[in-house]
C-alpha positions as CSV (number, residue, x, y, z in Angstrom):
1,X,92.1,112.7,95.2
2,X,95.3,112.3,93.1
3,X,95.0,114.0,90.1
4,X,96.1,111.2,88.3
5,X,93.7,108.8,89.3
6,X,90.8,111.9,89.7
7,X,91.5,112.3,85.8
8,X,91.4,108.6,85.0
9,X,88.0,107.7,86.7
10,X,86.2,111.4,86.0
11,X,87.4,109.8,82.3
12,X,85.9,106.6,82.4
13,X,82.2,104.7,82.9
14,X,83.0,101.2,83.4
15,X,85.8,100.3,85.8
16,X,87.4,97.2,86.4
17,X,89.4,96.8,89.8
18,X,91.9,93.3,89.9
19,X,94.5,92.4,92.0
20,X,97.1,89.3,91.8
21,X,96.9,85.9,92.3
22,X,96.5,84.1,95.6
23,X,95.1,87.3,97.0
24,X,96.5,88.6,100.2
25,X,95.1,91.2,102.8
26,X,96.6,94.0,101.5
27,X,95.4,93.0,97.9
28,X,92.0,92.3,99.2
29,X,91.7,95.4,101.0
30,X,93.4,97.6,98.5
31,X,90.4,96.4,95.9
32,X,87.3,96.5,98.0
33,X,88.4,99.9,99.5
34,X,88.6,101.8,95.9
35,X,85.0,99.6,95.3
36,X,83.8,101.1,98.1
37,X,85.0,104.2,97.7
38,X,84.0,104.8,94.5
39,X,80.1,103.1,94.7
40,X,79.9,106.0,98.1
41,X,80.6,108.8,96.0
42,X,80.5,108.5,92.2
43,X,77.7,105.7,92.2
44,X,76.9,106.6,88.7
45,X,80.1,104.5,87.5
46,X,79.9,100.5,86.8
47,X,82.4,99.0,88.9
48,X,83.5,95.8,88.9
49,X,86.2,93.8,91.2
50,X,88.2,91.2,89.9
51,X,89.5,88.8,91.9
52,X,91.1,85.3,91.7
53,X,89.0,83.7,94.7
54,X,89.8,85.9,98.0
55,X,90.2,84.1,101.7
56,X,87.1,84.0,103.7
57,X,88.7,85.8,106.2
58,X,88.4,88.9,105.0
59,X,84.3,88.4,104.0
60,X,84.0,91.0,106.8
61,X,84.7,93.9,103.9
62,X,81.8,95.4,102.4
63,X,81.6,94.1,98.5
64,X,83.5,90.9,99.5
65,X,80.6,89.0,97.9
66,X,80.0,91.2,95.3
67,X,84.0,90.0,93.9
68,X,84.1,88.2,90.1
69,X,86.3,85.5,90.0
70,X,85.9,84.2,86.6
71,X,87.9,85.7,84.1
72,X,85.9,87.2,81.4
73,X,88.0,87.6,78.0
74,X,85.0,89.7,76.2
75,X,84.4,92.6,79.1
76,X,85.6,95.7,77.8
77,X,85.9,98.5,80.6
78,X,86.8,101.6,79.8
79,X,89.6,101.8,82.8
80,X,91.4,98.9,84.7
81,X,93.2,99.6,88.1
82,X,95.4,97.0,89.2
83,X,96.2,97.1,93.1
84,X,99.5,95.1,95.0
85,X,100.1,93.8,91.6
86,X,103.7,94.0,90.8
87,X,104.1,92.6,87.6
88,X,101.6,92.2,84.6
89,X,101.5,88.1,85.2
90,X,100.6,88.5,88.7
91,X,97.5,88.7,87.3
92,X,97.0,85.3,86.2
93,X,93.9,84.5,84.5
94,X,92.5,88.0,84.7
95,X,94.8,89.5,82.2
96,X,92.5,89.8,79.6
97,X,90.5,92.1,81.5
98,X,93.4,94.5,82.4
99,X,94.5,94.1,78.7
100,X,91.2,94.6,77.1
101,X,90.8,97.7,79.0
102,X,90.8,101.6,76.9
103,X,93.0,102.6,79.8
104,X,95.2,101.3,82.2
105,X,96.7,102.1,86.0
106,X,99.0,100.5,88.3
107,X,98.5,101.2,92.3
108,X,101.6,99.5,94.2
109,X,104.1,99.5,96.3
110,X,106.5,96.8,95.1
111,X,110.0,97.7,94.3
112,X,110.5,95.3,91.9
113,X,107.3,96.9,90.1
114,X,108.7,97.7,86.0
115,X,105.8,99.9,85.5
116,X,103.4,97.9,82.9
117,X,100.5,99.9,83.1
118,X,100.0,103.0,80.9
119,X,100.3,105.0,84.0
120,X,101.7,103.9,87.0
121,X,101.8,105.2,91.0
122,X,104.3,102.9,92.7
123,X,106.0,103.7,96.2
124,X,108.1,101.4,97.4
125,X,108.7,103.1,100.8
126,X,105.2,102.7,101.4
127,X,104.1,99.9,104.0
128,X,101.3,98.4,101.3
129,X,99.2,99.0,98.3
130,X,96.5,100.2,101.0
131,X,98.5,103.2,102.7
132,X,99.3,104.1,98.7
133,X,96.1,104.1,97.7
134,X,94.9,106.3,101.0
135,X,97.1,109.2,99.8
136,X,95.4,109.2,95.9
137,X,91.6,109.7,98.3
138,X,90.2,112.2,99.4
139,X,90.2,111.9,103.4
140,X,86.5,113.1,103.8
141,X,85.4,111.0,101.9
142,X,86.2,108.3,102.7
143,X,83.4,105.9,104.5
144,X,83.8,103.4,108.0
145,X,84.1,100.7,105.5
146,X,86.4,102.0,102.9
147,X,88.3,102.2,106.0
148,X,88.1,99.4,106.9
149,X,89.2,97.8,103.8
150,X,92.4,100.3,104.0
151,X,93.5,98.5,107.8
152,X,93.3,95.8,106.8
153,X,95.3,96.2,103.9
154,X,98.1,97.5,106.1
155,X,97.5,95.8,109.2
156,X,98.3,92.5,107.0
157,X,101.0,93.9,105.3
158,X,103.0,95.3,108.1
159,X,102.6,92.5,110.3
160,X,100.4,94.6,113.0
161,X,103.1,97.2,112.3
162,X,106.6,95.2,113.2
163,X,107.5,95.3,109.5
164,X,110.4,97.7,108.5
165,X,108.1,99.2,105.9
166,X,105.9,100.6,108.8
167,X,106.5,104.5,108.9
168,X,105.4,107.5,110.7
169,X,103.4,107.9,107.7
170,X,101.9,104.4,108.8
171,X,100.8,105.0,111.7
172,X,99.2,108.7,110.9
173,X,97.7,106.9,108.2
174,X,95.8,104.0,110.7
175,X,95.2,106.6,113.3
176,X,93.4,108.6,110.6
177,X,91.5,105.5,109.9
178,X,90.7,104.9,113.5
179,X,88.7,107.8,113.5
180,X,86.2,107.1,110.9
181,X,85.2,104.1,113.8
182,X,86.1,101.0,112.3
183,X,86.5,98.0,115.1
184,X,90.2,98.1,114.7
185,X,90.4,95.2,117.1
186,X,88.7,93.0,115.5
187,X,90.0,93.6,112.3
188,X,93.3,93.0,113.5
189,X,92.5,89.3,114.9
190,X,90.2,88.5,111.7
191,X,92.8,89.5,109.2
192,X,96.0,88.3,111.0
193,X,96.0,86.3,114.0
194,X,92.2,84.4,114.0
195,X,93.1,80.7,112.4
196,X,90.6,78.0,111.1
197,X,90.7,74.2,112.4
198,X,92.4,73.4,108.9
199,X,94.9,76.0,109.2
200,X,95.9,75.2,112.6
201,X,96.5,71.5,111.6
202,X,98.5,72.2,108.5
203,X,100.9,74.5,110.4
204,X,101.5,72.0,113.0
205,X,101.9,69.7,110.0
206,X,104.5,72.5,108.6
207,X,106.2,73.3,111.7
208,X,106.7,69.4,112.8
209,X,108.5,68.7,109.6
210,X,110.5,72.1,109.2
211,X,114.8,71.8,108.9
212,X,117.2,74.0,108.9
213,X,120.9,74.5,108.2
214,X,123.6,74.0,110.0
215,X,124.0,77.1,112.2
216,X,120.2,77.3,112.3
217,X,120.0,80.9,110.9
218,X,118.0,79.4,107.9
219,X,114.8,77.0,108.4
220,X,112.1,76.1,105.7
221,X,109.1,73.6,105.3
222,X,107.4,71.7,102.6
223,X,103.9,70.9,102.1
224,X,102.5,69.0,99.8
225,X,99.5,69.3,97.8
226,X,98.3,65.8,99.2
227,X,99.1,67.1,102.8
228,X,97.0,70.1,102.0
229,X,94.1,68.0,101.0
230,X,94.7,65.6,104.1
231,X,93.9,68.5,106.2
232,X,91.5,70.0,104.6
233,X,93.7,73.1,103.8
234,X,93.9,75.3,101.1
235,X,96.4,77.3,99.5
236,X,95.0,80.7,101.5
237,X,96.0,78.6,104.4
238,X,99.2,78.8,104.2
239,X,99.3,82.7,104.9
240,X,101.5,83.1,108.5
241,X,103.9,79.8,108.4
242,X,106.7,81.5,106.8
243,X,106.7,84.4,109.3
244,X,106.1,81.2,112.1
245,X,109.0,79.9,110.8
246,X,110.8,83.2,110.9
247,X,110.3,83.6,114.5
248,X,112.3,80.7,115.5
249,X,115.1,82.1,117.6
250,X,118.4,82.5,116.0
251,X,116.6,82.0,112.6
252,X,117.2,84.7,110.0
253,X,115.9,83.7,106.8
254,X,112.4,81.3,106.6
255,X,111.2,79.6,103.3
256,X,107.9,78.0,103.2
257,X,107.5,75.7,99.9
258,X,103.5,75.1,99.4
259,X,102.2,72.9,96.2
260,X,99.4,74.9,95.1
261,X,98.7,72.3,92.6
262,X,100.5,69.2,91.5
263,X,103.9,70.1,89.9
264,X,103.5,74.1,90.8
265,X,105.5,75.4,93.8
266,X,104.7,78.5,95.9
267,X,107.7,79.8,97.8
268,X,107.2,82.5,100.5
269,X,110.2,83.6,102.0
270,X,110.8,86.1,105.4
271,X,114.3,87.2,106.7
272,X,114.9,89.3,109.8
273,X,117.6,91.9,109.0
274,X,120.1,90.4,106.7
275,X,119.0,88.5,103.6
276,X,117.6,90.4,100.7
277,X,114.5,87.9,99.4
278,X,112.9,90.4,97.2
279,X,116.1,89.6,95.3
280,X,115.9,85.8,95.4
281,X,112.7,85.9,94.2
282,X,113.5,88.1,91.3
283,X,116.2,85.1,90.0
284,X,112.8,82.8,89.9
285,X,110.6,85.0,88.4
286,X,109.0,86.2,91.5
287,X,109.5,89.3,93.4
288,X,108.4,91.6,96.8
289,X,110.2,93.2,99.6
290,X,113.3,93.1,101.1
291,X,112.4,91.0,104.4
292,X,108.8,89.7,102.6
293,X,108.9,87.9,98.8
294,X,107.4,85.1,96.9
295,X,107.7,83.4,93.5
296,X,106.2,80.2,92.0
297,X,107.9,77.4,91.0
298,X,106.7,74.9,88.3
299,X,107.9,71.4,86.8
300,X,110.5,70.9,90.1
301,X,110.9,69.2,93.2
302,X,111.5,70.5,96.1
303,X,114.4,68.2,96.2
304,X,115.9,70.1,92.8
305,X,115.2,74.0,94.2
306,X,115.4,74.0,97.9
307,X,119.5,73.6,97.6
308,X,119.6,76.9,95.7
309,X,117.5,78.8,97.6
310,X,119.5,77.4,100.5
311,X,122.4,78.5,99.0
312,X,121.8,81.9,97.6
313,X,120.4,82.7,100.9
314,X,124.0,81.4,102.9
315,X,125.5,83.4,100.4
316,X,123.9,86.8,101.7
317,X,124.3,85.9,104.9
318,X,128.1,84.9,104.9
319,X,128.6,88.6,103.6
């Protein structure tokens, strides 16, 4: 194990593991797999994950049910590792707990990551949070399930490895995993491809309503937080319509605009080779990766945002 992280948890009794809001696979996974890892072989510390409420998808991870979701302003843990999170108000709610903690460590990946934790490991080359994590273990140690968490982590995150973050280092990394006997399979189609009756009917909903510009290279959608209720959807749901959206041939940028709640935008935005969306993000508060980014809006309509975004991303693309 990292020395770093060895020193921080040989340091501490109580830990507290969080991730960001709106909690993807590779968050998910990145949490439950240092859980897991940590309850296998140092059960003797108090560890607790902190979560805003995860998708069902991912119940199939050991400790899933075992995830806090209510924020806590009085616990006091002696370390706090925060996983995917790229910024300090990723965290949302569960602030208190990172900030009420003696000690503090980032584990990331994001490029736009400042560095607010009293110690941070953050490799932006890296595919996710999960294959960054995997190099602070140590490999035999590491159980079937904390390796399970750790796929699906990166399966998610590299789009079943098509992403350009997906290295050599990657795919060592899985194939290292493989071998502890997870059902790789069935990971793959419970965290990425398996859908829900709700999520099928609000990306029909999505895709039936989608524009795009001129010379078609950029298309986005809006769905409404009424739409989402119509359907029965929620805000997990939306995880795989940007990327749909992306697909569409001669498309290079997507933008998916999701109400999470009246008034509050979520924005997730894919490109193909071109754009830069980590970077339109970042002029909305939000952040990411180069072909993968998000950010929230709040207080606008689509109506008001949706021509920026259209323009900023013509902009890169004209170049």
């Amino acid at each position: 194990m990292n020395r770093i992280l060895q020193n921080k948890i040989r340091a501490s009794k109580t830990i507290a593991v969080l991730g960001h809001i709106n909690p993807d696979g590779d968050c998910v996974g990145s949490a439950l797999a240092l859980y897991n890892y940590l309850k296998d072989n140092m059960p003797e510390k108090e560890v607790t994950v902190w979560l805003e409420k995860p998708p069902v998808k991912f119940s199939y991870l050991r400790g899933f049910d075992e995830i806090r979701t209510a924020p806590d302003k009085d616990f006091r843990a002696d370390l706090a590792v925060a996983l995917d999170v790229s910024d300090r108000g990723r965290m949302g709610d569960l602030v208190p707990v990172f900030d009420g903690a003696k000690d503090t460590l980032n584990i990331d990946h994001h490029v736009t990551n400042p560095g607010f934790a009293a110690d941070t490991v953050c490799l932006p080359d890296s595919s996710s949070a999960c294959e960054v994590l995997f190099g602070l273990l140590e490999r035999d140690r590491i159980s079937r399930e904390t390796a399970a968490c750790l796929y699906t982590g990166i399966v998610t995150d590299t789009g079943v490895f098509k992403y350009n973050a997906t290295s050599e280092a990657t795919m060592q990394t899985a194939g290292f995993l493989m071998t502890t006997g997870i059902p790789f399979g069935e990971i793959i189609d419970r965290a990425f491809y398996r859908k829900t009756w709700p999520q099928n009917r609000i990306l029909g909903k999505a895709l039936s309503q989608a524009e795009r510009n001129e010379d078609g290279k950029f298309i986005w959608t809006v769905v409404t937080f009424r739409e989402k209720e119509a359907f029965g959807a929620q805000s997990s749901d939306m995880d795989g319509i940007a990327e749909q959206l992306r697909l569409t041939e001669g498309a290079e940028c997507s933008c998916l605009a999701s109400e999470r709640i009246p008034g509050q935008w979520k924005l997730s935005l894919r490109s193909a080779e071109v754009v830069d969306v980590s970077s339109i993000c970042a002029r909305f508060g939000g952040g990411g990766h180069i072909r993968a980014a998000g950010c929230t809006i709040t207080g606008k309509l689509p109506a008001e945002f949706m021509p920026e975004i259209r323009r900023l991303v013509e902009e890169q693309i004209s170049q």
